[in-house]
C-alpha positions as CSV (number, residue, x, y, z in Angstrom):
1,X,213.2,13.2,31.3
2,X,210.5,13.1,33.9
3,X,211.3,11.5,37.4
4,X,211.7,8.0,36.8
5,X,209.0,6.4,39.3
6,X,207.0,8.6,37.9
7,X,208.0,7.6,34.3
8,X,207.5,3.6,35.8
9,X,204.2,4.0,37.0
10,X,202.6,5.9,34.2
11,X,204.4,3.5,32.0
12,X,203.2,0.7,34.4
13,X,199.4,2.2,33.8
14,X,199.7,2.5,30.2
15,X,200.7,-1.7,30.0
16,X,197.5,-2.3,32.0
17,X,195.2,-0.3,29.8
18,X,196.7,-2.1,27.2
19,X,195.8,-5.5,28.2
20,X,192.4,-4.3,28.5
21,X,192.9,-2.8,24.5
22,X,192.5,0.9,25.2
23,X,189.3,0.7,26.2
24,X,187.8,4.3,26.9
25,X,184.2,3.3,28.1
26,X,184.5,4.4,31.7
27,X,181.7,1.7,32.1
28,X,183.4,-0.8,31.3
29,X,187.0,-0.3,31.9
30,X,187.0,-1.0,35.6
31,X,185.6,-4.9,35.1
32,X,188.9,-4.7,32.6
33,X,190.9,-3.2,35.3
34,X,189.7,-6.0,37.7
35,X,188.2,-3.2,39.8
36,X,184.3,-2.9,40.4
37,X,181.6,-0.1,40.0
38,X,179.8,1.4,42.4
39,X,177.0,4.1,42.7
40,X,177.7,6.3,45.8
41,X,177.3,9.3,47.7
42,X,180.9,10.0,46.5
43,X,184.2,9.6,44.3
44,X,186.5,7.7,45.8
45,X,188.6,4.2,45.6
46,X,187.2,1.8,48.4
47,X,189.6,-1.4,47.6
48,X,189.2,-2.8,44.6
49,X,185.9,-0.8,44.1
50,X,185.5,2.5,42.3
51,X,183.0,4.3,43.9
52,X,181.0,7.4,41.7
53,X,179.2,9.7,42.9
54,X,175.6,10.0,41.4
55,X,174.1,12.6,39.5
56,X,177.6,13.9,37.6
57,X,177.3,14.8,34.3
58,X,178.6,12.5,31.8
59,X,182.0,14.0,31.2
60,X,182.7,14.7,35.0
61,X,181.4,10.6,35.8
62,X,184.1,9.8,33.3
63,X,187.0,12.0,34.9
64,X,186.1,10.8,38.5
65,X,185.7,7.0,37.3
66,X,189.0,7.9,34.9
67,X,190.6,9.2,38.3
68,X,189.9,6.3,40.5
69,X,191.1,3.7,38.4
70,X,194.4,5.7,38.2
71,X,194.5,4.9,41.6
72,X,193.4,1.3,41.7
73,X,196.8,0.7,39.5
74,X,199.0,3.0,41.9
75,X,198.2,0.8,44.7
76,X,198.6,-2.5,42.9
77,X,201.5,-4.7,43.5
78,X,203.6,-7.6,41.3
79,X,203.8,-9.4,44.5
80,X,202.2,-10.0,48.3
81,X,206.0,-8.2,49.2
82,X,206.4,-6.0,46.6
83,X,205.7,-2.0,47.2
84,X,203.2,-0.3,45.3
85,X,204.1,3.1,43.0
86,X,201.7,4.7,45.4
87,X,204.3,3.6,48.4
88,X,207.1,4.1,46.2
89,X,206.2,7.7,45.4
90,X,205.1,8.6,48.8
91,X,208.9,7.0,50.1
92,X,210.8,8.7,47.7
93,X,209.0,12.2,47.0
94,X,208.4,12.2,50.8
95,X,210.8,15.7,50.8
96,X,207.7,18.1,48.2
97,X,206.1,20.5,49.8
98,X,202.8,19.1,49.5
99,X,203.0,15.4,49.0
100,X,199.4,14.6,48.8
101,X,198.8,17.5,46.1
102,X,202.6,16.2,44.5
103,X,200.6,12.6,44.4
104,X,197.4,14.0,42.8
105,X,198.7,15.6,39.9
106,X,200.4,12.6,39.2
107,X,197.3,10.7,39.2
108,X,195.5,13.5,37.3
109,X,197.8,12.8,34.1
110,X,196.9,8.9,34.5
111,X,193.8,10.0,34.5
112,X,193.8,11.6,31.2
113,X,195.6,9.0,29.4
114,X,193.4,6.9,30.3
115,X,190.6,8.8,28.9
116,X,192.9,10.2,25.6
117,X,195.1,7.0,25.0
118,X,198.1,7.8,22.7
119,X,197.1,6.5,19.6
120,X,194.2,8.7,20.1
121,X,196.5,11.8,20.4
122,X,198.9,10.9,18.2
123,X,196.5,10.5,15.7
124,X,195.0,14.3,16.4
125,X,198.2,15.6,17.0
126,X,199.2,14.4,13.4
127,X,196.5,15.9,12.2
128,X,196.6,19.4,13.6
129,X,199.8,19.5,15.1
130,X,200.5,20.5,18.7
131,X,198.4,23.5,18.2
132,X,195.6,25.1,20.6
133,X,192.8,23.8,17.6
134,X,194.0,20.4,18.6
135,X,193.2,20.9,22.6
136,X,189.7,21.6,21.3
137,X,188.9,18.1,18.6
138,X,190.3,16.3,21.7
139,X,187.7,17.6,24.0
140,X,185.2,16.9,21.0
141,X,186.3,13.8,19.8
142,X,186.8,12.0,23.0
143,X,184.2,13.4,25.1
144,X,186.5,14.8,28.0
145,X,186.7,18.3,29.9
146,X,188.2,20.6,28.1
147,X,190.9,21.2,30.6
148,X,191.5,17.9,30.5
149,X,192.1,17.7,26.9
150,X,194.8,20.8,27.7
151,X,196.5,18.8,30.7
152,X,196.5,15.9,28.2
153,X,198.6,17.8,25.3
154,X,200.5,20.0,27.9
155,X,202.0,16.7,28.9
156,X,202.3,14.8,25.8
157,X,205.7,14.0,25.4
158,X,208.1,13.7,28.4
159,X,211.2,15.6,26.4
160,X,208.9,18.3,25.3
161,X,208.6,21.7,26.9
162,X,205.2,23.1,27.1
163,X,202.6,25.4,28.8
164,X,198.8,25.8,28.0
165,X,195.5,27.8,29.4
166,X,192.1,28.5,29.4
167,X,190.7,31.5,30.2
168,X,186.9,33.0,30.1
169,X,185.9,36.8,29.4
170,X,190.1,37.7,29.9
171,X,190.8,35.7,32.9
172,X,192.8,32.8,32.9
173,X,191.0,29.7,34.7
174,X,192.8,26.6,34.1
175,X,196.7,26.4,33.3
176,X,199.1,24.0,33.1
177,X,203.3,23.5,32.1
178,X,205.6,21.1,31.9
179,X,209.3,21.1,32.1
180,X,208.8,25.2,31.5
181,X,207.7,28.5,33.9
182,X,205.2,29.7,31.8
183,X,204.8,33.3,33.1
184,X,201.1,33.6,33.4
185,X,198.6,31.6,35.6
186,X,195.2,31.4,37.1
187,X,193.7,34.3,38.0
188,X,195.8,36.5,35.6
189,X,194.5,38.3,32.2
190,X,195.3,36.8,29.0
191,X,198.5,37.5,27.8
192,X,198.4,39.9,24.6
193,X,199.4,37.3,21.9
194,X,201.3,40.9,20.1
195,X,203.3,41.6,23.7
196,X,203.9,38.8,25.8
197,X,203.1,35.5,23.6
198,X,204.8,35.5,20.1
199,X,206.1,33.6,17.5
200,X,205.8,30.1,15.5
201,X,204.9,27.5,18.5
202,X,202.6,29.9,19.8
203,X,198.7,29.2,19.2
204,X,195.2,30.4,20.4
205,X,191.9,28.8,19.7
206,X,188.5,30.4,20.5
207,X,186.0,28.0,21.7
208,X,183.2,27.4,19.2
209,X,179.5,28.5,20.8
210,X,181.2,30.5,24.2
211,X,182.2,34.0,23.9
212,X,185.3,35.0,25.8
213,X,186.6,31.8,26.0
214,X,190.1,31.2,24.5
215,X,192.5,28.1,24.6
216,X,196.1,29.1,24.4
217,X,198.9,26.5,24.1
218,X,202.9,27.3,23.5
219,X,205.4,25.1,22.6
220,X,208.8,26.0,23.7
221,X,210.6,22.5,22.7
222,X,208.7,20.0,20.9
């Protein structure tokens, strides 16, 4: 069981991108979101306004519009009185070592379920089953970064323990775990999947069309 304001805003999130149906347009979800769109000279939430920065490419303008919006809904409240998760975090979790860091990864797996809703990934996941293959026809399907599409499967289920990577030419560049130490991390070679990585929840995937470039995911508790 994750930490439960944690747990109440991302459930929190998930009923307000369901009053706007799942909607995964980056486009149009902020008008749903009752947040507005702005070109700018950067990323960032200005009020009620999600500002983008121009020139991104298409699958980076959706992360950082994805991103904002994530924290539009942190810093909305039921009532004039009422606290904000975003003040509710920040109060309780006040004790990490790196409480604006803490705050951003939480906002980072809004982010992604607002870009891979779960029917989405339950529907993939049923499919090919929590599997490194599945990481991949996420990043395909729904037109996200790939390490996003990782993040997104690494933290699937709350009672789950799982870890995931990405590395390029034997070098691990993006990782992520939940509820589990996975013993490798950025910056260090891929693990040998006949030494260190073994047995039936373990999966690698090489990416189609980029050499050297392997997804790994394990599953340690599903």
């Amino acid at each position: 069981m994750i930490d439960p304001d944690i747990f109440n805003f991302l459930a929190y999130q998930k009923a307000r991108h369901s009053e706007a149906k799942h909607e995964t347009d980056m486009e149009k979800l902020p008008e749903l979101l009752d947040a507005t769109l702005v070109e700018a000279d950067e990323s960032r939430l200005v009020g009620t306004e999600v500002h983008v920065r121009r020139g991104l490419s298409p699958l980076a303008r959706r992360s950082d519009i994805a991103h904002e919006l994530t924290h539009k809904l942190a810093q909305e409240r039921a009532s004039a009185d009422a606290p904000s998760y975003e003040e509710v975090i920040a109060y309780r979790h006040a004790s990490v070592p790196n409480p604006t860091a803490h705050f951003e990864r939480i906002i980072e797996v809004g982010q992604d379920s607002l870009l891979i809703p779960d029917t989405v990934l339950g529907d993939v996941l049923a499919r090919y089953g929590l599997t490194a293959q599945a990481v991949w026809v996420l990043h395909q399907k729904e037109k996200v970064q790939l390490h996003e599409a990782l993040r997104r499967v690494v933290h699937c289920n709350e009672n789950a323990r799982l870890g995931g990577f990405i590395a390029i030419r034997g070098v691990i560049r993006h990782a992520y775990s939940f509820r589990w130490h996975m013993p490798v991390w950025v910056g260090d070679p891929v693990p040998d999947p006949e030494d260190e990585f073994q047995g039936e929840g373990v999966s690698f995937f090489p990416v189609p069309g980029y050499p050297g470039r392997v997804i790994g995911l394990v599953v340690i508790e599903a």
